[in-house]
MMTF fields as JSON, N, C-alpha, C and O atoms, coordinates in Angstrom:
{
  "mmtfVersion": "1.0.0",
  "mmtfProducer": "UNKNOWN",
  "numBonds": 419,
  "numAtoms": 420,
  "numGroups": 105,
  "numChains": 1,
  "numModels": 1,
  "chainsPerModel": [1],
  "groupsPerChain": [105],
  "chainIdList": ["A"],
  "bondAtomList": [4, 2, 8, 6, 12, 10, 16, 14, 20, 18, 24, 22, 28, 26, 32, 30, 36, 34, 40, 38, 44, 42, 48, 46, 52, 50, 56, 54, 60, 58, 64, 62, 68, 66, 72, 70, 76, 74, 80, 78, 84, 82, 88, 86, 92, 90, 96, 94, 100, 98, 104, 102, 108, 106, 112, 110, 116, 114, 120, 118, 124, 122, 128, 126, 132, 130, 136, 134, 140, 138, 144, 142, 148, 146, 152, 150, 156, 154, 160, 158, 164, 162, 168, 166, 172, 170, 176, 174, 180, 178, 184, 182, 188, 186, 192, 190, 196, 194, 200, 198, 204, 202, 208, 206, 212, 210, 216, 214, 220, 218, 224, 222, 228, 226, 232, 230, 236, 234, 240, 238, 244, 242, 248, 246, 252, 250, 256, 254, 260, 258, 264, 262, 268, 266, 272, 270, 276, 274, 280, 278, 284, 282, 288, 286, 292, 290, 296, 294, 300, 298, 304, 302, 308, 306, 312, 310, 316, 314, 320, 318, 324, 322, 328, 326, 332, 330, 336, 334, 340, 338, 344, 342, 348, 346, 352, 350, 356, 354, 360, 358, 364, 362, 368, 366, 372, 370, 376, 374, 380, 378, 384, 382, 388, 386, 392, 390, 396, 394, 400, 398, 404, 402, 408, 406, 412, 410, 416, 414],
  "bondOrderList": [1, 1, 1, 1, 1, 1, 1, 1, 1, 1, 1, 1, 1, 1, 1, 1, 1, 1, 1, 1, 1, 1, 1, 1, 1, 1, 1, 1, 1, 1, 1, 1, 1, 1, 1, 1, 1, 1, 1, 1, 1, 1, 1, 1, 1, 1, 1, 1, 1, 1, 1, 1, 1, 1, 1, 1, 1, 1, 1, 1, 1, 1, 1, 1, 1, 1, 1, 1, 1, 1, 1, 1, 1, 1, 1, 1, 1, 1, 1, 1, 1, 1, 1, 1, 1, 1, 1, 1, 1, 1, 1, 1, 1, 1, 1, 1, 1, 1, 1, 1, 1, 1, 1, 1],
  "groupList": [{"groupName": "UNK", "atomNameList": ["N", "CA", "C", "O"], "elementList": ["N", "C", "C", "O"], "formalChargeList": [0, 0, 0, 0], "bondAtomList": [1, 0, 2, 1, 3, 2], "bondOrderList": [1, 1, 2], "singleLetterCode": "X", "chemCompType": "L-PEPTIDE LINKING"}],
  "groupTypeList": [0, 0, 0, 0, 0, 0, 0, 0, 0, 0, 0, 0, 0, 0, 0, 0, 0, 0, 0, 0, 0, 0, 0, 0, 0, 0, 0, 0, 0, 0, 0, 0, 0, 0, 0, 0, 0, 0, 0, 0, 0, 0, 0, 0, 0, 0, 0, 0, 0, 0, 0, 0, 0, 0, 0, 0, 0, 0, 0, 0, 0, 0, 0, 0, 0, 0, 0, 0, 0, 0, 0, 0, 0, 0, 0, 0, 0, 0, 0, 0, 0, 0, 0, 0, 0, 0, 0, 0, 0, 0, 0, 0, 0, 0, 0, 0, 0, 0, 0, 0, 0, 0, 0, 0, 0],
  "groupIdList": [1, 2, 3, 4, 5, 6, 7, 8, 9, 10, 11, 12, 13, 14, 15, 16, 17, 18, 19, 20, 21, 22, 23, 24, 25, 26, 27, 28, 29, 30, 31, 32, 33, 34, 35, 36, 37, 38, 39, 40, 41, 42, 43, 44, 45, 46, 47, 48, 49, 50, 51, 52, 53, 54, 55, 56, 57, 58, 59, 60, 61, 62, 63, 64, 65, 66, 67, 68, 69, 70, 71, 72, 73, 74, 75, 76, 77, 78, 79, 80, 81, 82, 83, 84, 85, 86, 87, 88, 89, 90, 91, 92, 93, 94, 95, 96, 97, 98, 99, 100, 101, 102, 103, 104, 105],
  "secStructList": [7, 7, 7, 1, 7, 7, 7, 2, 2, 2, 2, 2, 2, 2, 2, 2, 6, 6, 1, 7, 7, 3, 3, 3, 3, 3, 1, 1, 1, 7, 3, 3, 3, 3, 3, 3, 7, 1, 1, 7, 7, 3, 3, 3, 3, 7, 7, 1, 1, 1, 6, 6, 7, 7, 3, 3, 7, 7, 7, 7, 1, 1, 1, 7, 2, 2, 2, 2, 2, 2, 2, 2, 2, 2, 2, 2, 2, 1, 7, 1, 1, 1, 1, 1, 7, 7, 7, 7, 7, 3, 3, 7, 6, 6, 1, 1, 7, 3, 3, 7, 7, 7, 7, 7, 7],
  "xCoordList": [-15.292, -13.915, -13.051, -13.105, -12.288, -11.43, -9.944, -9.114, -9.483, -8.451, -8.378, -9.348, -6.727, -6.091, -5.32, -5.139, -4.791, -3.654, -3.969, -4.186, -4.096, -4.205, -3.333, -3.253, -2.302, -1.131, -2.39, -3.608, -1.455, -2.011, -2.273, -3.126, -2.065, -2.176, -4.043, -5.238, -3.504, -5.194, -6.336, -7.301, -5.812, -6.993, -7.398, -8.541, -6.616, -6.409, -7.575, -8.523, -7.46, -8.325, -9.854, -10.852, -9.578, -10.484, -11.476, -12.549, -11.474, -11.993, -12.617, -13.814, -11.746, -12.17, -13.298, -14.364, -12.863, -14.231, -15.835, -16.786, -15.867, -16.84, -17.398, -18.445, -16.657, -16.505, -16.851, -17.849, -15.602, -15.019, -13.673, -13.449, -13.111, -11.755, -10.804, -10.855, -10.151, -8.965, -7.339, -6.838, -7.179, -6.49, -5.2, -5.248, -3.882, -2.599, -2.478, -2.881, -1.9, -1.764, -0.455, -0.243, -0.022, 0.574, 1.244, 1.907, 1.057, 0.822, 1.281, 0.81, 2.71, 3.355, 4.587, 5.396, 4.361, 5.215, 4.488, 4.952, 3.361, 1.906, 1.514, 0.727, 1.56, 1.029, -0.09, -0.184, -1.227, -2.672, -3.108, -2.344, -4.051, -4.902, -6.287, -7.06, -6.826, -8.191, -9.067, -8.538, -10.834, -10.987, -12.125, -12.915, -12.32, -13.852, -14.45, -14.084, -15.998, -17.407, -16.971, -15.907, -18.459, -18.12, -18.442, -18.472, -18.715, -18.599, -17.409, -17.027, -16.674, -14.806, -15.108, -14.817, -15.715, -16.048, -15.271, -15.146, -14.547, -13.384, -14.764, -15.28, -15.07, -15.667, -14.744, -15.103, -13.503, -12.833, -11.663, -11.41, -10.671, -9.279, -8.664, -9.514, -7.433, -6.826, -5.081, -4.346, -4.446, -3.155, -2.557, -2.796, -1.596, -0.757, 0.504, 1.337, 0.75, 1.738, 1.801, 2.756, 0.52, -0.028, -1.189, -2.381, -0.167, -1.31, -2.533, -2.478, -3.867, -5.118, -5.834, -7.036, -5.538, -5.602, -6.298, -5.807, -7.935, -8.394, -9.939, -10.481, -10.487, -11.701, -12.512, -12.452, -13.752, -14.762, -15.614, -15.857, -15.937, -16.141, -17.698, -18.626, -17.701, -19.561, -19.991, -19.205, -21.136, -21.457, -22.55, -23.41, -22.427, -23.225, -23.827, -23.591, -24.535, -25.552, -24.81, -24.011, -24.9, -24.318, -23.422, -23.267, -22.518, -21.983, -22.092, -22.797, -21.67, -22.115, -21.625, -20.848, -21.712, -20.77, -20.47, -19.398, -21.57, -20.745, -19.518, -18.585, -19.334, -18.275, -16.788, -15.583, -17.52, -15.91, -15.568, -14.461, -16.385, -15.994, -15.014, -14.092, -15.467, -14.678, -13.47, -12.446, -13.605, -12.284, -10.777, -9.647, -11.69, -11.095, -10.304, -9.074, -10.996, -10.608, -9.752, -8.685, -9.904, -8.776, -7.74, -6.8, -7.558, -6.361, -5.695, -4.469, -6.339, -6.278, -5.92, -5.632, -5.977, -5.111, -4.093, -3.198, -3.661, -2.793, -1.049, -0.474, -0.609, 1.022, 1.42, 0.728, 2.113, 2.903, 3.904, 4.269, 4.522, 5.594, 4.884, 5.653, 3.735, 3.021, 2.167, 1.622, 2.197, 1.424, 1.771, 0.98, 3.188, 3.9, 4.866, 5.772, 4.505, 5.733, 7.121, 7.482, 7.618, 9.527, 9.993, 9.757, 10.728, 11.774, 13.265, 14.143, 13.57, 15.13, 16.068, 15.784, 16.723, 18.144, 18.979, 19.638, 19.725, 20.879, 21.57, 21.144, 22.689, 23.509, 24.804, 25.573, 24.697, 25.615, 26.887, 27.151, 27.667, 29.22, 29.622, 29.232, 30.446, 31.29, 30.528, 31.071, 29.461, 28.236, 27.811, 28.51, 26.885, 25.733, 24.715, 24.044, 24.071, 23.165, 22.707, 23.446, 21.139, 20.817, 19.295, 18.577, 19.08, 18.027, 16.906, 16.977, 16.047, 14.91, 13.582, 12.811, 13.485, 12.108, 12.569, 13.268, 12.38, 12.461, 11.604, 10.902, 11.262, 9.934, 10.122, 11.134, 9.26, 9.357, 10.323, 10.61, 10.603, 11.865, 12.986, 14.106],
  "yCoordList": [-23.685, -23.479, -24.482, -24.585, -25.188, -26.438, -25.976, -26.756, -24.606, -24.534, -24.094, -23.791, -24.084, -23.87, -22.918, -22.29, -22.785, -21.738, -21.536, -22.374, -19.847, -19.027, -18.408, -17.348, -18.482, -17.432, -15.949, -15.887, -15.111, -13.849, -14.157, -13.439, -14.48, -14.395, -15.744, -15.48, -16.719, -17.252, -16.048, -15.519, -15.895, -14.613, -13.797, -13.912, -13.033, -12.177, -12.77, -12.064, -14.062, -14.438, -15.13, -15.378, -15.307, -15.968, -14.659, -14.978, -13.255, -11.738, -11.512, -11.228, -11.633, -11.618, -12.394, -11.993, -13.748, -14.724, -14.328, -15.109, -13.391, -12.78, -11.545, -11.016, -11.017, -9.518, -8.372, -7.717, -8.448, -7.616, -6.605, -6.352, -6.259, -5.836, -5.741, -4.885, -6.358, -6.252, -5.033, -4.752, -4.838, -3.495, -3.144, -2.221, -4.23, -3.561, -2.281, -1.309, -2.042, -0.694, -0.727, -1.686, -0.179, 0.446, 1.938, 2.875, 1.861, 3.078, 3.0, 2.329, 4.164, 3.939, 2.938, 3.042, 1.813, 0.575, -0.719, -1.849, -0.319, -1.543, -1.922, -1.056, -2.546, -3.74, -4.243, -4.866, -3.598, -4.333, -4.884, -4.976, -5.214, -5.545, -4.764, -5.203, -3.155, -3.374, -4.492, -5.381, -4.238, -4.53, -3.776, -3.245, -3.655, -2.831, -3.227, -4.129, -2.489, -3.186, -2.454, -1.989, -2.533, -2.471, -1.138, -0.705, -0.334, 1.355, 1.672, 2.834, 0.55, 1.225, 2.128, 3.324, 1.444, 1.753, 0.563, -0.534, 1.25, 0.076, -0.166, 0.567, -1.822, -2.455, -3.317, -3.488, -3.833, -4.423, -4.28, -4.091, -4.391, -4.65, -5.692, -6.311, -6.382, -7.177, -7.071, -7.291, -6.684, -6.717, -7.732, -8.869, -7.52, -8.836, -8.893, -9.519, -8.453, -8.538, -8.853, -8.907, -8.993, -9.135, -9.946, -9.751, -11.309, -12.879, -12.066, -11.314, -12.56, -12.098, -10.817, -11.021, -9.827, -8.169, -8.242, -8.568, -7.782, -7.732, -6.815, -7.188, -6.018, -5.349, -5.151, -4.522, -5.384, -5.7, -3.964, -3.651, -3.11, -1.713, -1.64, -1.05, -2.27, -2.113, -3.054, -4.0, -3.226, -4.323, -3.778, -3.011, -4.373, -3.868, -4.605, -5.781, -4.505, -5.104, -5.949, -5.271, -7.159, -7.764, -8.593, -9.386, -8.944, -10.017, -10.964, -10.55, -11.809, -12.755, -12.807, -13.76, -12.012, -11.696, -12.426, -12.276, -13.892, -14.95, -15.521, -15.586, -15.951, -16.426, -15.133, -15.251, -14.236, -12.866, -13.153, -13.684, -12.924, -13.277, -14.547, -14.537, -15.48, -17.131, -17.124, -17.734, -16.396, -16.287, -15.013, -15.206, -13.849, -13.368, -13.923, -13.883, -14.472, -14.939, -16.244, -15.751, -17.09, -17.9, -17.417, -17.866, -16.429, -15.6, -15.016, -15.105, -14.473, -13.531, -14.411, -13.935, -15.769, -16.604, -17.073, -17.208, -17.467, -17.84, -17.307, -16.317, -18.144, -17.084, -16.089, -16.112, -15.669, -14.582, -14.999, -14.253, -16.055, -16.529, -17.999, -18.93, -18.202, -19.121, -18.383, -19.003, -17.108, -16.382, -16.079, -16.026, -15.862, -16.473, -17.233, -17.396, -17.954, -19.347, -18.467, -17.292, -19.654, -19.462, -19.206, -20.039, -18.146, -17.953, -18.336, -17.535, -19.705, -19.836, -18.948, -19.431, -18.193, -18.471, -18.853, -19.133, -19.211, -19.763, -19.094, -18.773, -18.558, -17.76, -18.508, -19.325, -17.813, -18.835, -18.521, -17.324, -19.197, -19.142, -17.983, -17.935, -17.165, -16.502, -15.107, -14.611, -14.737, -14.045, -12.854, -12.263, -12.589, -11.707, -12.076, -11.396, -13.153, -13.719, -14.909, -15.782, -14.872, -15.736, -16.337, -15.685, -17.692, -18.417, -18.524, -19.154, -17.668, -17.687, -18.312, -18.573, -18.506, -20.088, -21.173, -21.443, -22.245, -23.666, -24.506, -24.539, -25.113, -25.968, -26.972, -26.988, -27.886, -29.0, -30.496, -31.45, -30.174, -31.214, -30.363, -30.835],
  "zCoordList": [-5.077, -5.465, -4.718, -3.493, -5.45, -4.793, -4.797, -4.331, -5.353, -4.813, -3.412, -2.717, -2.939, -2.125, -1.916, -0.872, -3.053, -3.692, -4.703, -5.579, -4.813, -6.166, -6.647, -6.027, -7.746, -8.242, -8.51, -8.68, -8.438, -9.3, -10.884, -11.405, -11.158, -12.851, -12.568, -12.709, -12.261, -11.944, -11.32, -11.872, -10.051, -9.778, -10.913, -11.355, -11.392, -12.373, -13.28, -13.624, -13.637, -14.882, -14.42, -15.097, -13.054, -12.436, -12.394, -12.905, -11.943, -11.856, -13.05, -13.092, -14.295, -15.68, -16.078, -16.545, -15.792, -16.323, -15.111, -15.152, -14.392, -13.602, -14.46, -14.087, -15.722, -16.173, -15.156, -14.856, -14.792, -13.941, -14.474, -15.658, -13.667, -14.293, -13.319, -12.436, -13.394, -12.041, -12.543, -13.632, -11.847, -12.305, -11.193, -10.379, -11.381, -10.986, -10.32, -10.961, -8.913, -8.612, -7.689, -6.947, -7.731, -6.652, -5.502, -5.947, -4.826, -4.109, -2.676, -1.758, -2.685, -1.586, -1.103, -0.181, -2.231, -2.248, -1.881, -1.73, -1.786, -1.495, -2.538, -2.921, -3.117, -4.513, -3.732, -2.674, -4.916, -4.663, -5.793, -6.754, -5.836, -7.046, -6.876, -6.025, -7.939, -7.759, -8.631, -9.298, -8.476, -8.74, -9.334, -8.553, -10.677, -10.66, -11.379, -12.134, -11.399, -12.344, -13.516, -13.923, -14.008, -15.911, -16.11, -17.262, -15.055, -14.996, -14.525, -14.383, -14.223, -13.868, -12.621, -12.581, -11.616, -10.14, -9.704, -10.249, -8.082, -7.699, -6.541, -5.698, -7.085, -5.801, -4.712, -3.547, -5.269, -4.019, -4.524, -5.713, -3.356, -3.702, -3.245, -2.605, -3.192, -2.813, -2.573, -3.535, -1.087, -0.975, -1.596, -1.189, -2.784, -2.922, -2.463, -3.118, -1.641, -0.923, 0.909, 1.683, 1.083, 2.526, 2.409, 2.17, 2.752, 3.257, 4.003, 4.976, 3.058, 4.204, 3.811, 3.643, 3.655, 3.246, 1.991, 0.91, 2.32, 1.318, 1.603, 2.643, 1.067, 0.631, 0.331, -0.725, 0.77, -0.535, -0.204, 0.961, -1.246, -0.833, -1.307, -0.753, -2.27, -2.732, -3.261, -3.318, -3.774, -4.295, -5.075, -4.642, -6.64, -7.534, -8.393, -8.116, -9.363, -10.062, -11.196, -11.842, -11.532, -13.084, -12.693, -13.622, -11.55, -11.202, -9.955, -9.036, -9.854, -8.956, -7.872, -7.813, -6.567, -5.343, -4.621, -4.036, -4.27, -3.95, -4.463, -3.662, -5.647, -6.501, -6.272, -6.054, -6.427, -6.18, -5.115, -5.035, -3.799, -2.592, -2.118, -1.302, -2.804, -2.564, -3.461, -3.156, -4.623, -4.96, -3.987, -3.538, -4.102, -2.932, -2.125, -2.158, -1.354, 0.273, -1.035, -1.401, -1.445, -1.994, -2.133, -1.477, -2.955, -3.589, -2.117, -2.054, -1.023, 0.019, 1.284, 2.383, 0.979, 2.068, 1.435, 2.269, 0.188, -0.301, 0.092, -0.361, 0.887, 1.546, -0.104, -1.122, 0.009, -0.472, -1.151, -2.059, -0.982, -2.187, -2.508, -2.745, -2.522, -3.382, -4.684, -5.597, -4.541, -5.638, -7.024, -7.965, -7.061, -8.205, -8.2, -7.382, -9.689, -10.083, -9.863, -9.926, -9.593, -9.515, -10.565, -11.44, -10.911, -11.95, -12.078, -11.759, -12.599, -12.196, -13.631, -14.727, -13.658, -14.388, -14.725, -13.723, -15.927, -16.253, -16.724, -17.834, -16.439, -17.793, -18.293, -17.788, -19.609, -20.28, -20.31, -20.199, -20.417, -19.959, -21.139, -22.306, -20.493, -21.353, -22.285, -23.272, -21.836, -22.174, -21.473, -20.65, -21.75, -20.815, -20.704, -19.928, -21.274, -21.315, -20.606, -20.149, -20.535, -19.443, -20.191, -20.949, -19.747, -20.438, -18.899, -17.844, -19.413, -17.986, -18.01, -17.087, -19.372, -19.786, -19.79, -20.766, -18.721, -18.875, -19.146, -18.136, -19.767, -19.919, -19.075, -18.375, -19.01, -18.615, -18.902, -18.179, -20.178, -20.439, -20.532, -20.728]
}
């Protein structure tokens, strides 16, 4: 793995292409990410909100635990406001409205 920095939405798909299932949670006001096998057993989780904070709880048959692991720890060092892209706003004069997709040109 040659990244450096992983957004959530890469992890997210990076878990998937393992067939896995990664699975949004939150609890308490702690945003994690699980993660579970294809019996919908949580084998790891991942704090996304805490650089570092991460789980690995079992390990089971059908995917490749090296590869989860290295993505893990990628996603799980990545600081905390590198995990998602920036959202800028514009709103338009005289309105309520605001344009929040910019492309590139």
């Amino acid at each position: 793995m040659k990244l450096k920095h992983m957004t959530t939405d890469q992890f997210i798909e990076s878990v998937e292409a393992l067939d896995l299932r990664p699975e949004r949670n939150e609890i308490y006001g702690k945003k994690y990410i699980d993660i579970k096998d294809r019996f919908g057993e949580i084998i790891a989780h991942v704090d996304t909100g805490t650089q570092g904070k991460m789980n690995v709880r079992k390990i089971t048959a059908g995917y490749d635990h090296n590869r989860l692991f290295k993505v893990m720890c990628v996603y799980a060092s990545t600081p905390v406001n590198k995990r998602e892209p920036k959202t800028y706003r514009l709103k338009i004069l005289d309105t309520d409205l605001y344009l929040i997709h910019i492309n590139q040109y």
